[in-house]
Backbone as a ProteinNet text record, in pm:
[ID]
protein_1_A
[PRIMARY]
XXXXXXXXXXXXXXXXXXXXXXXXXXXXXXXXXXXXXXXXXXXXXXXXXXXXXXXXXXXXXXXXXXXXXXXXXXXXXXXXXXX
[TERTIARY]
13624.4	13511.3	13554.6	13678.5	13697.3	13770.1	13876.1	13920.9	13874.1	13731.8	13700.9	13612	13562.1	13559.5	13603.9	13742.9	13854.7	13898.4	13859.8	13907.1	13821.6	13915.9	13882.8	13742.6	13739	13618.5	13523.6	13500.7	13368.4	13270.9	13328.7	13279.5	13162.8	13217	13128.3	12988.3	12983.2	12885.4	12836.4	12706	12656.6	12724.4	12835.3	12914.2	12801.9	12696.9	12578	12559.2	12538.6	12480.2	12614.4	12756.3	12832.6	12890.5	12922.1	12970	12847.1	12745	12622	12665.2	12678	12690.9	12571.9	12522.8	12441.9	12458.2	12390.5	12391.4	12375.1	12282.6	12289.5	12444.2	12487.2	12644.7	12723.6	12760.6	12794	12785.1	12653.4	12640.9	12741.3	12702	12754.1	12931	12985.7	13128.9	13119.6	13089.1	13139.2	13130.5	12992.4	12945	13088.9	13137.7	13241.3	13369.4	13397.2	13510.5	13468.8	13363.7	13371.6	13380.7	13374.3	13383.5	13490.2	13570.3	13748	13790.9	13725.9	13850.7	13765	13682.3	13618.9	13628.6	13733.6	13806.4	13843	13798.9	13871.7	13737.3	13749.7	13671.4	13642.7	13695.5	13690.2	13589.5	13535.5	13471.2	13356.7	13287.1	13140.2	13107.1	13197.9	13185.6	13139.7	13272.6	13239.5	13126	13090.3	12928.5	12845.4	12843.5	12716.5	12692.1	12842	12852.4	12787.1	12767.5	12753.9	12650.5	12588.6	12412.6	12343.8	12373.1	12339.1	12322.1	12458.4	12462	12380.9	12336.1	12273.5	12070.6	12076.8	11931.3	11847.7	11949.8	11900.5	11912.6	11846.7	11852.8	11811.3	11738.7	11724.7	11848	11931.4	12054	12134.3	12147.2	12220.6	12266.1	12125.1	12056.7	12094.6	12062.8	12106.3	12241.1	12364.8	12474	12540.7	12474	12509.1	12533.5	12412.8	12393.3	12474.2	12517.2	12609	12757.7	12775.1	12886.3	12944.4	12810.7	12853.1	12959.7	13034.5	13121.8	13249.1	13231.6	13356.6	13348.7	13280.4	13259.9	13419.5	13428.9	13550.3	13515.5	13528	13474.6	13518.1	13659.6	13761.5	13655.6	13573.7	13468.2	13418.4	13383.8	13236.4	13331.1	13249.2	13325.4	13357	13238.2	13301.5	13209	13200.3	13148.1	13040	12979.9	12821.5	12763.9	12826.4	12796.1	12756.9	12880.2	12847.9	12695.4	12692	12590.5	12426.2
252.7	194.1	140	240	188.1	52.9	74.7	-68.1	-171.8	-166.7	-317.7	-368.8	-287.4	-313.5	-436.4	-422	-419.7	-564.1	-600.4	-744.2	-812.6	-910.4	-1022.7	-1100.2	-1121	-1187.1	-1111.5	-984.6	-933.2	-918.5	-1017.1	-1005.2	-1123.9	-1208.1	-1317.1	-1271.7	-1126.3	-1098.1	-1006.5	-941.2	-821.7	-709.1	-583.7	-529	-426.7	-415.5	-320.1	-441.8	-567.7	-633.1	-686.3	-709.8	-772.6	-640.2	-523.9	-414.1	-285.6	-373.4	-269.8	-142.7	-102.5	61	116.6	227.7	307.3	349.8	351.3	377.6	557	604.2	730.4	785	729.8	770.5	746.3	620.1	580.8	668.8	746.8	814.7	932.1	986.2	1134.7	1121.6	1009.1	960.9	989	859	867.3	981.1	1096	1204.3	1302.6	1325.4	1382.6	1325.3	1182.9	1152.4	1201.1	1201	1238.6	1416.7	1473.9	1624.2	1641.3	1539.6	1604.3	1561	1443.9	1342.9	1355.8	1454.3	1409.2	1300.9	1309.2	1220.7	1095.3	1078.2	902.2	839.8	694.1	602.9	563.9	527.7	350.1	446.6	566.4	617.7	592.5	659.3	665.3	465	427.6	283.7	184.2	251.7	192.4	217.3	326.1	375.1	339.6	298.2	231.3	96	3.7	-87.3	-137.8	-43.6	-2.4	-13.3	108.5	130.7	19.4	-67.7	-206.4	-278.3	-306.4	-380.3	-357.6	-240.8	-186.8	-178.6	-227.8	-251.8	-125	-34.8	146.8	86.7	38.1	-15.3	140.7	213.3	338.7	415.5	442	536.2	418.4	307.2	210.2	199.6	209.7	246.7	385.1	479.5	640.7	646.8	548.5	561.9	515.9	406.5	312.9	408.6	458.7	572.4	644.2	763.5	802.4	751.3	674.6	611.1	564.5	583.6	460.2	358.2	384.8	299.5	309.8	406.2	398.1	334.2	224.8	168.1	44.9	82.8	41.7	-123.7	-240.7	-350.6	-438.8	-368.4	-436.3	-443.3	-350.3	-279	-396.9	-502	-597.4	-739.6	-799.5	-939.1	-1024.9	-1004.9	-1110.4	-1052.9	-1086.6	-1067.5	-1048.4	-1178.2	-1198.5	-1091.9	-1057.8	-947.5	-822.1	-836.5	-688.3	-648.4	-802.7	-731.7	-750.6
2758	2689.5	2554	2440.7	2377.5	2362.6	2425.5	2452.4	2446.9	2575.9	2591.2	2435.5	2354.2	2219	2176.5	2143.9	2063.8	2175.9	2255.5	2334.5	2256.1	2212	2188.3	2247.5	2398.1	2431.9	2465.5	2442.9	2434.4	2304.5	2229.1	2078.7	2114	2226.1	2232.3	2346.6	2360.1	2476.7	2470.6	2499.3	2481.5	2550.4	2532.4	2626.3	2680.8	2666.7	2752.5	2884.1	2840.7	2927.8	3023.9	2996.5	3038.9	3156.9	3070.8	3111.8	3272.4	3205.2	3299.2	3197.5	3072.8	3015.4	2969	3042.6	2967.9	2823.6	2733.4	2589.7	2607.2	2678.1	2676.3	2712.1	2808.9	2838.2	2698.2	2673.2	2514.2	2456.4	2405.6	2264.2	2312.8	2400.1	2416.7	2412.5	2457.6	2447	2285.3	2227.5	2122.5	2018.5	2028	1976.7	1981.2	2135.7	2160.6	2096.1	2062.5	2007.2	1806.7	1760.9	1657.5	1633.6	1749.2	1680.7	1707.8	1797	1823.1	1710.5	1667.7	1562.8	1428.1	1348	1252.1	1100.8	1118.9	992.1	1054.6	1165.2	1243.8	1176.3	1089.3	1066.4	1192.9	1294.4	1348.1	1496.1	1508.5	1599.1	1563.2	1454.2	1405.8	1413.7	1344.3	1318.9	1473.3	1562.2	1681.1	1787.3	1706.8	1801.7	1729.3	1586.9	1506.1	1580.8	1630.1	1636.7	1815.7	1850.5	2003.5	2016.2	1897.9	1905.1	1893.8	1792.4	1746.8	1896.9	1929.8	2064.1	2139.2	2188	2255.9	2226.1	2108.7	2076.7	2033.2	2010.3	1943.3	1813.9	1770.3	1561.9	1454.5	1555.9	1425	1433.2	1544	1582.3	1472	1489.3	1410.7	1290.9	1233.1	1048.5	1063.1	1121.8	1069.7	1078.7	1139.8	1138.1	1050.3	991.4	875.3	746.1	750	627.1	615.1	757.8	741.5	729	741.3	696.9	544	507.7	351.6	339.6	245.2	214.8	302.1	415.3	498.1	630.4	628.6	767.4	811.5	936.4	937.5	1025.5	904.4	968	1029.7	1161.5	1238.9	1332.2	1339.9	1491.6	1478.8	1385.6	1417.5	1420.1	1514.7	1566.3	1429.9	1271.6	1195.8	1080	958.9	825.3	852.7	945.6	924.8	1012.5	1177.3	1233.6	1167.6	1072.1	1005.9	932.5	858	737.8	847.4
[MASK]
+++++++++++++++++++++++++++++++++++++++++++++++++++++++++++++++++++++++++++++++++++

């Protein structure tokens, strides 16, 4: 799942809609990659970036927050994505 992220041409496509991925599956992935890895930026980031995709905007905003100033902004296809 992480991978296909991180390709190049899925920046141009919704990966819930391209992929068929459940978001409920998603969270619990990425939930599990943050209690193995707690100090990895590019996890929380890539499930904020997920939630978004995925059209969960409050999981999105509560991830944002938690993140502050450590959001890692390789996860988002471009500047404007991000903000």
């Amino acid at each position: 799942m992480w991978a296909v992220v991180y390709t190049h041409w899925y920046k141009t496509d919704n990966i819930f809609r391209q992929f068929q991925l459940d978001y409920p599956w998603v969270k619990r992935r990425m939930e599990a990659l943050r209690t193995a890895y707690p100090d990895l930026v590019e996890a929380p980031s890539t499930h904020c970036c997920m939630a978004f995709q995925a059209g969960k905007k409050s999981a999105a905003v509560e991830l944002f927050n938690e993140l502050g100033d450590c959001v890692d902004k390789e996860t988002w296809a471009d500047e404007a994505a991000f903000k």
